[in-house]
N, C-alpha and C positions, 0 to 999 in steps of 0.2 A: 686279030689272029692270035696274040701272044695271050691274050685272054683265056681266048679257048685252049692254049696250052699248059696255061696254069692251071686251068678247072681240070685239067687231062691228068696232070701231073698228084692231084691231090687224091684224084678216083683212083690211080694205081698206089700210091703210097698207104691209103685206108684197104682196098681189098687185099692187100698183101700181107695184112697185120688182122688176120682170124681173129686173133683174143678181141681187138677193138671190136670188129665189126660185131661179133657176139654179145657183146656187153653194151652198146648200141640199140642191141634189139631187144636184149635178156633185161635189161635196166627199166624202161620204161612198162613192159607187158609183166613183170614182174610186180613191178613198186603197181600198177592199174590193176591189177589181180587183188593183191591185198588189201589195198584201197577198197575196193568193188565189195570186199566182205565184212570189212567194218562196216558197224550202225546197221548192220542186217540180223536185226534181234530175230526173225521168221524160222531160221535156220539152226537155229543153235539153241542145246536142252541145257538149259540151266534146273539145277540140282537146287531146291531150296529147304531149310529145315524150318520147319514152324513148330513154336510151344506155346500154348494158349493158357493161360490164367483164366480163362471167363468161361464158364459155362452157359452161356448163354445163346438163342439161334442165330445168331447173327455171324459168333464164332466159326460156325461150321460152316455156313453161306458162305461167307469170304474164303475160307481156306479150297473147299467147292470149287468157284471162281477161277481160282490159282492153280487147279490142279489140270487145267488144259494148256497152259502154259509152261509151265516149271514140273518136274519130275520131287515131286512133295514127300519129305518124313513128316509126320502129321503128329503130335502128341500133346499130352495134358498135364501139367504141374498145379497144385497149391504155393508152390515157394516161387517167389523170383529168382533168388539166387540158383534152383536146381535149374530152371529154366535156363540161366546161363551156359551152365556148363555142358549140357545138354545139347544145346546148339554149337558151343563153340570146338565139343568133340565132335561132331559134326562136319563142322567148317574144316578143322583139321584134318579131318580124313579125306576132305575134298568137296565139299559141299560148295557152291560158290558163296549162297548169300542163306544168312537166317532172321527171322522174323519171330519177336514176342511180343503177344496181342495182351492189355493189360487186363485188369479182371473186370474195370469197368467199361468192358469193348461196347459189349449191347446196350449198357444200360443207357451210355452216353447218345448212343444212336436212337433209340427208340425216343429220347428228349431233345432231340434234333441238334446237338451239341458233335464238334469233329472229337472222336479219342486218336492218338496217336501212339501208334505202334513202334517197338526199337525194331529198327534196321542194323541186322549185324552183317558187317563184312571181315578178309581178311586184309588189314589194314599195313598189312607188308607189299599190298601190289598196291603201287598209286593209280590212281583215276578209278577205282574199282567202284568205288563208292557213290562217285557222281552219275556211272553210269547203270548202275544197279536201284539208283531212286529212279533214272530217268525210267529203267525197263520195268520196273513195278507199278508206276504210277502209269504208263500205258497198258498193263495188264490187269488193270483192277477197275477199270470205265465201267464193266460191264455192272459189277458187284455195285459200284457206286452210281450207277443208273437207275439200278433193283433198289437200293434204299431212298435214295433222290422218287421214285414213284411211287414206294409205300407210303413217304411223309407226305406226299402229296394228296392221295387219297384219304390219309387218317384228316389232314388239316380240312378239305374237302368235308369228311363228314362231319367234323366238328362243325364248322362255318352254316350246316345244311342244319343241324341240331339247334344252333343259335336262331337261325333265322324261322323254324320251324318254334320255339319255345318266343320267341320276341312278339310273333304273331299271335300266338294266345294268351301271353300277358299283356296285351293291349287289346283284346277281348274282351280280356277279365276284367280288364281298368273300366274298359267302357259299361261295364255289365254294373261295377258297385259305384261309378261314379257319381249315382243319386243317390245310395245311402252309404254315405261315411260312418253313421256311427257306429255303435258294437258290432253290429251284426257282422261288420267287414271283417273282423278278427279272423279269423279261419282265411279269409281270403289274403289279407293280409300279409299271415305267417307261409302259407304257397308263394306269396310276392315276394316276402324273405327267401324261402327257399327256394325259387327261381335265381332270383340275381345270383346267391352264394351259389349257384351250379355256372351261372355263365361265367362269374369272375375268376373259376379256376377255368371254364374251356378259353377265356381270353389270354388267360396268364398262359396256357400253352402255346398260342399264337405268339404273343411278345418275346417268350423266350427263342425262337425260333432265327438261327444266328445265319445273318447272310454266310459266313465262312461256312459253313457245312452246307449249303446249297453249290458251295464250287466245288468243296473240297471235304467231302464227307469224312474221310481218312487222313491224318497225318503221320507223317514216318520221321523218327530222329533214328539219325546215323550213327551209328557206334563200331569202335573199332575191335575186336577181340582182346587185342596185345595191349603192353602199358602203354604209357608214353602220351603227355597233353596235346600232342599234333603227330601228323603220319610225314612233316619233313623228311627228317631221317630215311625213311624208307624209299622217299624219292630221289635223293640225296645219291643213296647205292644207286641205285638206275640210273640215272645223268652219269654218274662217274663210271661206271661201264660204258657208256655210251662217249663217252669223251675218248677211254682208253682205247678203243678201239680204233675211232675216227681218227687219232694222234700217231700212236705205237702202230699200226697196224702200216700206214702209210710213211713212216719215217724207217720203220727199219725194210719195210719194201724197197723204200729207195737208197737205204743204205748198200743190200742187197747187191740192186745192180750196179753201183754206183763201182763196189771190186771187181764185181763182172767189167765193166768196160775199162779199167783201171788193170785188169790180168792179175790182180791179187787173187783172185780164186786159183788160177792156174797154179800161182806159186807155191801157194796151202798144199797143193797136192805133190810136190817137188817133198815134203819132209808130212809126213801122216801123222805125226804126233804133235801139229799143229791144230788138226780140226776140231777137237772137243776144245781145247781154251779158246779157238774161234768163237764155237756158238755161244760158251758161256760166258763170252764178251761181253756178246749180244744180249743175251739176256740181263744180266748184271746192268748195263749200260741203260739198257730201255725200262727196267724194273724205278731205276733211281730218274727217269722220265716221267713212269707213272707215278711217284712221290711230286714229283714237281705240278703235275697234274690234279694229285691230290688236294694237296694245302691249298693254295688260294678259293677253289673250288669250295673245299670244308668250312672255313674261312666266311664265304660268303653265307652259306646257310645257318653257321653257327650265329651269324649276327642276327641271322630274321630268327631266333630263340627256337630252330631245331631240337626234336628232343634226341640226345644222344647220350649214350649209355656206354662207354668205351672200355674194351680191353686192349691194351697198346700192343701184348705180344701177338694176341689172333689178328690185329688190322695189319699189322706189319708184312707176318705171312701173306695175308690174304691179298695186301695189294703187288707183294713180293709173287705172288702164283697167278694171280690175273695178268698182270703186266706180262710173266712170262707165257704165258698161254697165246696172247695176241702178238708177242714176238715172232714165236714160232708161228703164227699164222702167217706174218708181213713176212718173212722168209723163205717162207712156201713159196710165198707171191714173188718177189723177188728173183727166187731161182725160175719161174717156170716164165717170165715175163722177157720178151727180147730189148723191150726198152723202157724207157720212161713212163710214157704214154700209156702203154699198155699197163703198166706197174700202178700210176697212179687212177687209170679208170676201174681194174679189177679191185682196190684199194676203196674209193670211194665205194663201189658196190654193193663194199663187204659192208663198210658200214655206216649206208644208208640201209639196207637190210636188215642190221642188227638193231638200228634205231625204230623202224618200225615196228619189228620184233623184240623190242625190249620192253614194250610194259610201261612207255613213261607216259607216248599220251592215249593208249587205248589198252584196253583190258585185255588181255590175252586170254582169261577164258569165255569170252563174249566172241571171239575167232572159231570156224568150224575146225572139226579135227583133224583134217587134211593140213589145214596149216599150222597147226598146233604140233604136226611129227616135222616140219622144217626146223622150229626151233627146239627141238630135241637133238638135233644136228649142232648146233650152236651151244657153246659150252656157258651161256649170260645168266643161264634158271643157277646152274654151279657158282656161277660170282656173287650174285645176285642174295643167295642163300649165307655166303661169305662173309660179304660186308653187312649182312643184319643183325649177323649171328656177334659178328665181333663189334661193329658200332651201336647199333640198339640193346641186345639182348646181353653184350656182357658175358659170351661166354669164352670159357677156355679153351686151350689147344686138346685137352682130352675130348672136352664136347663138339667140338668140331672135326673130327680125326677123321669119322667115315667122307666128308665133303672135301675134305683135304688130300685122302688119301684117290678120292672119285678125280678129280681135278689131275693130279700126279700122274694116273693113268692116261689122259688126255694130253699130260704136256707130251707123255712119254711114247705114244704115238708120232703125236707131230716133230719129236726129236727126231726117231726113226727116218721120218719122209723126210728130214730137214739133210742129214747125211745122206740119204741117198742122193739127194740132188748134189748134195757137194761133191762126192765123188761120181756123180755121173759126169762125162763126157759135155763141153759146153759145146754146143753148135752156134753158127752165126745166121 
Protein backbone atom coordinates (compact mmCIF):
# COMPACT_ATOMS: atom_id res chain seq x y z
CA UNK A 1 0.00 0.00 0.00
CA UNK A 2 2.68 2.43 0.94
CA UNK A 3 3.94 1.74 -2.61
CA UNK A 4 1.10 2.84 -4.23
CA UNK A 5 1.42 6.09 -2.09
CA UNK A 6 4.69 6.88 -3.29
CA UNK A 7 3.88 6.33 -6.95
CA UNK A 8 0.75 8.85 -5.70
CA UNK A 9 2.90 11.13 -4.34
CA UNK A 10 5.56 11.45 -7.35
CA UNK A 11 2.36 11.86 -9.93
CA UNK A 12 1.20 15.02 -7.90
CA UNK A 13 4.66 16.40 -7.28
CA UNK A 14 5.48 16.09 -11.55
CA UNK A 15 1.89 17.57 -12.68
CA UNK A 16 2.22 20.37 -10.28
CA UNK A 17 5.48 21.53 -11.96
CA UNK A 18 4.03 22.53 -15.87
CA UNK A 19 7.65 23.81 -16.85
CA UNK A 20 8.74 19.81 -16.02
CA UNK A 21 6.01 18.22 -17.44
CA UNK A 22 6.47 20.39 -20.81
CA UNK A 23 9.92 19.82 -21.25
CA UNK A 24 9.21 16.03 -20.70
CA UNK A 25 7.22 16.09 -23.70
CA UNK A 26 8.83 19.19 -25.75
CA UNK A 27 12.48 17.46 -25.30
CA UNK A 28 11.96 14.22 -26.89
CA UNK A 29 9.33 15.22 -29.95
CA UNK A 30 11.66 18.02 -30.53
CA UNK A 31 15.29 16.51 -30.41
CA UNK A 32 12.91 13.26 -32.98
CA UNK A 33 11.68 16.08 -35.22
CA UNK A 34 15.26 17.37 -35.98
CA UNK A 35 16.64 13.94 -35.99
CA UNK A 36 13.86 12.83 -38.62
CA UNK A 37 15.31 15.74 -41.09
CA UNK A 38 18.75 15.09 -41.05
CA UNK A 39 20.26 12.78 -43.89
CA UNK A 40 17.06 13.66 -45.75
CA UNK A 41 18.95 15.07 -48.78
CA UNK A 42 15.13 14.54 -50.93
CA UNK A 43 13.99 17.66 -49.30
CA UNK A 44 16.45 20.26 -49.36
CA UNK A 45 17.73 22.49 -52.64
CA UNK A 46 21.18 22.77 -52.33
CA UNK A 47 22.60 25.72 -54.47
CA UNK A 48 25.72 24.62 -56.37
CA UNK A 49 28.21 26.70 -58.55
CA UNK A 50 29.92 24.80 -61.29
CA UNK A 51 33.21 26.21 -63.51
CA UNK A 52 34.19 24.01 -66.23
CA UNK A 53 37.65 24.13 -67.78
CA UNK A 54 36.77 21.36 -70.51
CA UNK A 55 34.99 21.89 -73.48
CA UNK A 56 34.20 18.82 -74.03
CA UNK A 57 30.50 16.65 -74.23
CA UNK A 58 30.75 15.10 -71.40
CA UNK A 59 31.29 18.54 -69.45
CA UNK A 60 27.70 19.46 -70.20
CA UNK A 61 26.27 15.81 -69.62
CA UNK A 62 27.39 15.95 -66.09
CA UNK A 63 26.55 19.30 -65.05
CA UNK A 64 22.85 18.19 -67.10
CA UNK A 65 22.81 15.40 -64.50
CA UNK A 66 23.14 17.70 -61.54
CA UNK A 67 20.78 20.25 -62.50
CA UNK A 68 17.65 17.88 -61.19
CA UNK A 69 19.21 17.86 -57.98
CA UNK A 70 21.10 21.03 -57.05
CA UNK A 71 19.69 24.56 -58.09
CA UNK A 72 23.15 25.03 -60.60
CA UNK A 73 25.23 28.50 -61.79
CA UNK A 74 26.70 26.91 -64.71
CA UNK A 75 29.86 28.62 -66.29
CA UNK A 76 33.02 28.36 -68.42
CA UNK A 77 36.82 29.55 -67.60
CA UNK A 78 40.25 29.01 -69.66
CA UNK A 79 42.03 29.99 -66.20
CA UNK A 80 42.02 28.00 -63.07
CA UNK A 81 42.58 30.42 -60.93
CA UNK A 82 39.32 32.71 -62.37
CA UNK A 83 37.59 29.54 -61.86
CA UNK A 84 38.37 29.90 -58.21
CA UNK A 85 37.24 32.88 -57.46
CA UNK A 86 34.25 32.59 -59.33
CA UNK A 87 33.06 29.86 -57.36
CA UNK A 88 34.14 30.98 -54.17
CA UNK A 89 32.16 34.42 -54.80
CA UNK A 90 29.66 32.14 -55.05
CA UNK A 91 30.01 30.28 -52.13
CA UNK A 92 30.11 33.64 -50.26
CA UNK A 93 27.04 34.90 -51.27
CA UNK A 94 25.55 31.56 -50.08
CA UNK A 95 26.12 28.91 -52.48
CA UNK A 96 26.54 25.70 -50.45
CA UNK A 97 29.05 23.70 -52.40
CA UNK A 98 31.18 24.51 -55.80
CA UNK A 99 32.40 22.19 -58.35
CA UNK A 100 35.72 22.70 -60.90
CA UNK A 101 35.61 20.18 -63.65
CA UNK A 102 39.50 20.00 -65.02
CA UNK A 103 40.03 20.53 -68.67
CA UNK A 104 40.98 17.05 -69.08
CA UNK A 105 37.28 15.96 -67.90
CA UNK A 106 36.19 14.12 -71.34
CA UNK A 107 39.20 13.37 -72.42
CA UNK A 108 40.05 11.21 -69.61
CA UNK A 109 36.54 9.72 -69.77
CA UNK A 110 36.33 8.75 -73.27
CA UNK A 111 39.88 6.71 -72.39
CA UNK A 112 38.29 5.02 -69.67
CA UNK A 113 40.50 6.61 -66.98
CA UNK A 114 38.48 8.43 -63.63
CA UNK A 115 39.32 12.51 -63.78
CA UNK A 116 38.63 14.10 -60.64
CA UNK A 117 36.90 17.21 -60.00
CA UNK A 118 37.71 20.15 -56.89
CA UNK A 119 35.03 19.92 -54.51
CA UNK A 120 34.64 23.36 -52.94
CA UNK A 121 33.02 23.90 -49.66
CA UNK A 122 32.77 26.73 -47.08
CA UNK A 123 35.31 25.25 -44.75
CA UNK A 124 34.18 27.54 -41.64
CA UNK A 125 30.98 25.05 -41.10
CA UNK A 126 32.58 21.62 -39.90
CA UNK A 127 31.13 18.40 -41.29
CA UNK A 128 30.04 20.29 -44.42
CA UNK A 129 32.42 18.64 -46.47
CA UNK A 130 32.04 15.03 -45.65
CA UNK A 131 28.47 15.48 -46.22
CA UNK A 132 28.47 17.36 -49.36
CA UNK A 133 30.89 14.31 -51.14
CA UNK A 134 28.42 12.03 -49.48
CA UNK A 135 25.32 14.03 -51.49
CA UNK A 136 27.23 14.38 -54.83
CA UNK A 137 28.45 11.05 -55.16
CA UNK A 138 24.52 9.84 -54.73
CA UNK A 139 23.58 12.44 -57.19
CA UNK A 140 25.73 11.71 -60.02
CA UNK A 141 24.79 7.51 -60.27
CA UNK A 142 22.86 8.48 -62.98
CA UNK A 143 25.65 10.50 -65.08
CA UNK A 144 28.01 7.61 -64.08
CA UNK A 145 25.72 4.89 -65.38
CA UNK A 146 25.44 6.97 -68.96
CA UNK A 147 29.35 6.67 -69.19
CA UNK A 148 29.79 3.28 -67.42
CA UNK A 149 27.32 2.09 -70.72
CA UNK A 150 28.74 4.07 -73.42
CA UNK A 151 32.28 2.38 -72.40
CA UNK A 152 30.56 -0.64 -72.51
CA UNK A 153 29.15 -0.51 -75.88
CA UNK A 154 32.39 1.24 -77.48
CA UNK A 155 34.54 -1.93 -75.76
CA UNK A 156 31.68 -4.18 -77.29
CA UNK A 157 32.24 -2.83 -80.66
CA UNK A 158 35.82 -2.97 -80.60
CA UNK A 159 35.84 -6.70 -79.28
CA UNK A 160 33.01 -7.30 -82.41
CA UNK A 161 35.69 -5.55 -84.82
CA UNK A 162 38.57 -7.76 -83.56
CA UNK A 163 36.86 -10.93 -83.75
CA UNK A 164 35.29 -9.90 -87.10
CA UNK A 165 39.08 -8.83 -88.65
CA UNK A 166 40.78 -12.16 -86.63
CA UNK A 167 38.29 -14.34 -88.76
CA UNK A 168 39.54 -12.96 -92.04
CA UNK A 169 43.09 -13.05 -91.23
CA UNK A 170 42.95 -16.63 -90.80
CA UNK A 171 41.18 -16.83 -94.10
CA UNK A 172 43.73 -15.06 -95.69
CA UNK A 173 46.38 -17.30 -93.89
CA UNK A 174 44.68 -20.18 -95.04
CA UNK A 175 44.20 -18.88 -98.70
CA UNK A 176 48.50 -18.10 -99.17
CA UNK A 177 49.48 -20.90 -96.80
CA UNK A 178 50.60 -22.91 -100.06
CA UNK A 179 52.39 -20.10 -101.75
CA UNK A 180 54.82 -18.42 -99.25
CA UNK A 181 56.94 -16.96 -101.79
CA UNK A 182 56.70 -13.22 -103.41
CA UNK A 183 53.45 -13.40 -104.40
CA UNK A 184 52.33 -13.28 -100.63
CA UNK A 185 53.90 -9.71 -100.38
CA UNK A 186 50.75 -7.75 -100.84
CA UNK A 187 49.11 -10.35 -98.56
CA UNK A 188 51.60 -10.03 -96.14
CA UNK A 189 51.72 -6.23 -95.83
CA UNK A 190 47.38 -6.37 -95.18
CA UNK A 191 48.85 -9.14 -92.36
CA UNK A 192 51.00 -6.11 -91.15
CA UNK A 193 48.36 -3.87 -91.42
CA UNK A 194 45.83 -5.98 -89.62
CA UNK A 195 47.82 -6.73 -86.46
CA UNK A 196 49.06 -2.69 -86.19
CA UNK A 197 45.05 -2.11 -86.28
CA UNK A 198 44.30 -4.80 -83.59
CA UNK A 199 47.21 -3.84 -81.30
CA UNK A 200 46.09 -0.41 -80.78
CA UNK A 201 42.05 -1.76 -80.34
CA UNK A 202 43.73 -4.17 -77.72
CA UNK A 203 45.88 -1.36 -76.23
CA UNK A 204 42.40 0.17 -75.57
CA UNK A 205 41.06 -2.89 -73.81
CA UNK A 206 44.24 -2.97 -71.44
CA UNK A 207 44.08 0.50 -70.52
CA UNK A 208 40.76 0.21 -69.28
CA UNK A 209 41.16 0.72 -65.21
CA UNK A 210 38.96 -1.31 -62.93
CA UNK A 211 38.76 2.27 -60.88
CA UNK A 212 36.70 3.91 -63.46
CA UNK A 213 34.31 1.11 -63.73
CA UNK A 214 33.15 1.83 -59.89
CA UNK A 215 34.13 5.17 -59.84
CA UNK A 216 34.04 7.08 -63.06
CA UNK A 217 34.36 10.39 -61.18
CA UNK A 218 36.58 11.51 -58.53
CA UNK A 219 36.08 14.76 -56.21
CA UNK A 220 38.98 16.36 -53.96
CA UNK A 221 37.63 18.43 -51.32
CA UNK A 222 38.85 21.78 -50.83
CA UNK A 223 38.25 24.44 -48.61
CA UNK A 224 37.81 28.17 -49.77
CA UNK A 225 39.52 29.80 -46.69
CA UNK A 226 43.32 29.50 -45.59
CA UNK A 227 44.35 27.32 -43.22
CA UNK A 228 46.14 23.44 -43.74
CA UNK A 229 43.01 21.84 -41.82
CA UNK A 230 39.44 23.16 -40.95
CA UNK A 231 40.22 22.41 -36.95
CA UNK A 232 39.85 25.72 -35.91
CA UNK A 233 36.56 26.20 -37.28
CA UNK A 234 35.27 23.30 -35.30
CA UNK A 235 37.11 24.37 -32.45
CA UNK A 236 34.59 27.71 -32.51
CA UNK A 237 31.57 25.15 -32.54
CA UNK A 238 32.61 22.75 -29.64
CA UNK A 239 33.35 26.05 -27.60
CA UNK A 240 29.94 27.48 -28.18
CA UNK A 241 28.46 24.37 -27.52
CA UNK A 242 30.42 23.83 -24.26
CA UNK A 243 29.40 27.54 -23.20
CA UNK A 244 26.26 27.12 -23.34
CA UNK A 245 25.91 23.62 -21.80
CA UNK A 246 28.27 25.02 -18.74
CA UNK A 247 27.20 28.98 -18.17
CA UNK A 248 23.83 28.51 -19.20
CA UNK A 249 22.98 25.87 -16.47
CA UNK A 250 25.44 27.27 -13.68
CA UNK A 251 24.24 30.67 -13.68
CA UNK A 252 20.40 29.14 -13.92
CA UNK A 253 21.15 27.67 -10.74
CA UNK A 254 22.92 30.35 -9.40
CA UNK A 255 19.71 32.22 -10.12
CA UNK A 256 17.62 30.35 -8.09
CA UNK A 257 19.91 29.48 -5.67
CA UNK A 258 19.22 33.76 -4.23
CA UNK A 259 15.75 32.99 -5.05
CA UNK A 260 15.43 30.40 -2.20
CA UNK A 261 18.13 32.15 -0.25
CA UNK A 262 15.64 35.83 -0.29
CA UNK A 263 18.60 37.57 -1.60
CA UNK A 264 16.49 38.60 -4.56
CA UNK A 265 13.99 40.06 -2.12
CA UNK A 266 16.72 42.06 -0.41
CA UNK A 267 18.16 43.57 -3.89
CA UNK A 268 14.90 45.08 -4.05
CA UNK A 269 14.89 46.68 -0.41
CA UNK A 270 17.87 49.26 -2.03
CA UNK A 271 17.37 49.49 -6.31
CA UNK A 272 20.79 50.68 -6.91
CA UNK A 273 21.88 47.37 -6.12
CA UNK A 274 20.42 45.55 -9.26
CA UNK A 275 22.78 46.68 -12.21
CA UNK A 276 26.07 45.74 -10.08
CA UNK A 277 23.87 42.44 -9.47
CA UNK A 278 23.70 41.36 -13.06
CA UNK A 279 27.06 42.69 -13.99
CA UNK A 280 28.22 40.29 -11.25
CA UNK A 281 26.81 37.88 -13.26
CA UNK A 282 28.13 38.46 -16.08
CA UNK A 283 31.68 39.32 -15.12
CA UNK A 284 31.72 36.13 -12.94
CA UNK A 285 30.51 33.63 -15.77
CA UNK A 286 32.47 35.59 -18.57
CA UNK A 287 35.91 34.56 -16.52
CA UNK A 288 33.99 30.83 -16.54
CA UNK A 289 33.88 30.96 -20.07
CA UNK A 290 37.85 31.76 -20.08
CA UNK A 291 38.24 28.77 -18.02
CA UNK A 292 36.17 26.84 -20.41
CA UNK A 293 38.33 28.21 -23.07
CA UNK A 294 41.88 27.25 -22.33
CA UNK A 295 42.07 23.61 -21.70
CA UNK A 296 39.50 23.26 -24.49
CA UNK A 297 42.11 25.39 -26.91
CA UNK A 298 44.82 23.54 -25.47
CA UNK A 299 43.64 20.33 -26.55
CA UNK A 300 43.21 21.34 -30.31
CA UNK A 301 46.29 23.32 -30.43
CA UNK A 302 48.15 20.13 -29.88
CA UNK A 303 46.36 18.04 -32.68
CA UNK A 304 48.21 21.13 -34.95
CA UNK A 305 44.93 23.26 -35.37
CA UNK A 306 45.22 25.91 -37.73
CA UNK A 307 44.84 29.10 -35.74
CA UNK A 308 45.40 32.58 -36.83
CA UNK A 309 44.72 34.70 -33.51
CA UNK A 310 43.90 38.18 -32.64
CA UNK A 311 44.15 38.25 -28.64
CA UNK A 312 41.91 41.68 -28.47
CA UNK A 313 38.95 40.39 -30.89
CA UNK A 314 39.08 36.68 -28.93
CA UNK A 315 38.85 38.31 -25.66
CA UNK A 316 35.88 40.40 -26.51
CA UNK A 317 34.34 37.80 -28.35
CA UNK A 318 34.55 35.23 -25.55
CA UNK A 319 33.85 38.29 -23.19
CA UNK A 320 30.15 38.65 -25.37
CA UNK A 321 29.42 35.04 -25.71
CA UNK A 322 29.77 34.17 -22.27
CA UNK A 323 27.59 37.09 -21.56
CA UNK A 324 24.97 36.44 -23.94
CA UNK A 325 24.39 32.71 -22.24
CA UNK A 326 24.38 34.34 -18.97
CA UNK A 327 21.63 36.32 -19.61
CA UNK A 328 20.12 33.33 -21.16
CA UNK A 329 20.66 31.09 -17.60
CA UNK A 330 19.14 34.02 -15.86
CA UNK A 331 16.10 34.16 -17.69
CA UNK A 332 15.97 30.54 -16.76
CA UNK A 333 16.59 30.99 -13.31
CA UNK A 334 14.14 33.75 -12.66
CA UNK A 335 11.18 32.18 -14.56
CA UNK A 336 12.00 28.39 -12.94
CA UNK A 337 10.31 27.61 -9.34
CA UNK A 338 12.97 25.20 -8.53
CA UNK A 339 15.95 23.20 -9.19
CA UNK A 340 14.52 20.69 -11.39
CA UNK A 341 12.73 22.65 -13.33
CA UNK A 342 15.96 25.07 -13.81
CA UNK A 343 18.27 22.33 -14.63
CA UNK A 344 15.79 20.52 -17.26
CA UNK A 345 14.83 23.92 -19.22
CA UNK A 346 18.85 24.28 -18.95
CA UNK A 347 19.74 21.00 -20.35
CA UNK A 348 17.05 21.65 -23.22
CA UNK A 349 18.68 24.78 -24.06
CA UNK A 350 21.55 23.11 -24.84
CA UNK A 351 20.98 20.07 -26.24
CA UNK A 352 18.99 22.12 -28.85
CA UNK A 353 21.77 24.44 -29.46
CA UNK A 354 24.16 21.29 -29.76
CA UNK A 355 22.11 19.87 -32.45
CA UNK A 356 21.60 23.25 -33.94
CA UNK A 357 25.19 24.05 -33.92
CA UNK A 358 26.79 22.79 -36.95
CA UNK A 359 29.31 20.50 -35.19
CA UNK A 360 27.98 17.04 -36.26
CA UNK A 361 25.48 18.00 -39.20
CA UNK A 362 25.34 20.60 -41.73
CA UNK A 363 22.94 23.17 -41.10
CA UNK A 364 22.45 23.93 -44.57
CA UNK A 365 21.46 20.31 -45.54
CA UNK A 366 18.30 21.03 -42.71
CA UNK A 367 14.93 22.35 -44.42
CA UNK A 368 14.21 25.93 -43.91
CA UNK A 369 11.71 25.62 -41.38
CA UNK A 370 14.32 24.68 -39.05
CA UNK A 371 16.96 26.75 -40.27
CA UNK A 372 14.43 30.04 -38.82
CA UNK A 373 14.69 28.21 -35.17
CA UNK A 374 18.33 28.81 -35.24
CA UNK A 375 17.97 32.35 -36.38
CA UNK A 376 16.42 32.55 -32.80
CA UNK A 377 19.66 31.29 -31.39
CA UNK A 378 22.22 33.92 -31.27
CA UNK A 379 25.39 30.53 -32.09
CA UNK A 380 25.46 31.75 -36.31
CA UNK A 381 26.68 35.45 -34.13
CA UNK A 382 29.30 33.47 -32.05
CA UNK A 383 30.21 31.26 -34.38
CA UNK A 384 31.04 34.21 -37.00
CA UNK A 385 33.12 35.75 -33.67
CA UNK A 386 35.43 33.21 -32.92
CA UNK A 387 36.53 32.68 -36.84
CA UNK A 388 36.86 36.04 -37.33
CA UNK A 389 39.20 36.54 -34.27
CA UNK A 390 40.90 32.99 -34.05
CA UNK A 391 41.19 31.90 -37.79
CA UNK A 392 40.94 34.99 -39.84
CA UNK A 393 42.89 37.53 -37.62
CA UNK A 394 40.80 40.14 -37.60
CA UNK A 395 40.40 43.32 -35.86
CA UNK A 396 37.90 44.96 -33.43
CA UNK A 397 37.20 47.55 -36.52
CA UNK A 398 36.52 44.51 -38.80
CA UNK A 399 34.36 42.91 -36.50
CA UNK A 400 32.29 45.98 -35.29
CA UNK A 401 28.99 45.14 -37.27
CA UNK A 402 28.89 41.28 -35.31
CA UNK A 403 29.89 42.91 -32.24
CA UNK A 404 27.66 45.55 -32.34
CA UNK A 405 24.68 42.63 -33.71
CA UNK A 406 25.42 40.61 -30.47
CA UNK A 407 25.21 43.87 -28.09
CA UNK A 408 21.76 44.34 -29.29
CA UNK A 409 20.98 40.68 -28.11
CA UNK A 410 22.64 40.97 -24.93
CA UNK A 411 20.69 44.20 -24.51
CA UNK A 412 17.47 42.70 -24.98
CA UNK A 413 17.99 39.80 -22.78
CA UNK A 414 19.34 42.62 -20.01
CA UNK A 415 15.80 44.21 -20.42
CA UNK A 416 13.88 40.61 -19.61
CA UNK A 417 16.59 39.85 -17.15
CA UNK A 418 15.34 43.24 -14.82
CA UNK A 419 12.15 42.76 -15.44
CA UNK A 420 12.15 39.54 -13.69
CA UNK A 421 14.12 40.99 -11.01
CA UNK A 422 11.82 43.44 -10.10
CA UNK A 423 8.90 41.62 -10.79
CA UNK A 424 7.02 40.24 -7.79
CA UNK A 425 8.56 36.55 -6.72
CA UNK A 426 5.59 34.14 -6.37
CA UNK A 427 5.99 30.59 -4.52
Amino acid sequence: MKLLEFLKKEFILFKRNKKQMGIVIALPLIFALIYTLMFSFSSVNISLSICSLDEGEYADMFVNSLTGNFKVNYFKSNDSDNCFNLIKDDIVKGYILGLRMPKDFSSRLLNYTSPTIDLFIDNSKPNLGFFAQSLLTSSINDFNYGVISSAQETLKDNTEDIKRDLEGTVNMLEIIKPNIPSVTQTYFDLFYSNVNAYKTSISTLNNFNLEFVVKPVNTNLMGIFMGNNNKGFSFSVLYIVLSVLVIVLLSSMSIIYDKKNNFIIRLRAGKNNLIPYIFSKIIFFSMIGFVIFIPSFLVFLMDNAFFNINIISLITSIFLISSTWTFIGCIIGFSSKDDSSGIMISIFIGFLVLLLSGLFYPLEFLPQAVKYITMILPTSLHTSMLNNALIFNASIPDMLNIFINNLYYDLILLIICIYFLMKPIRN
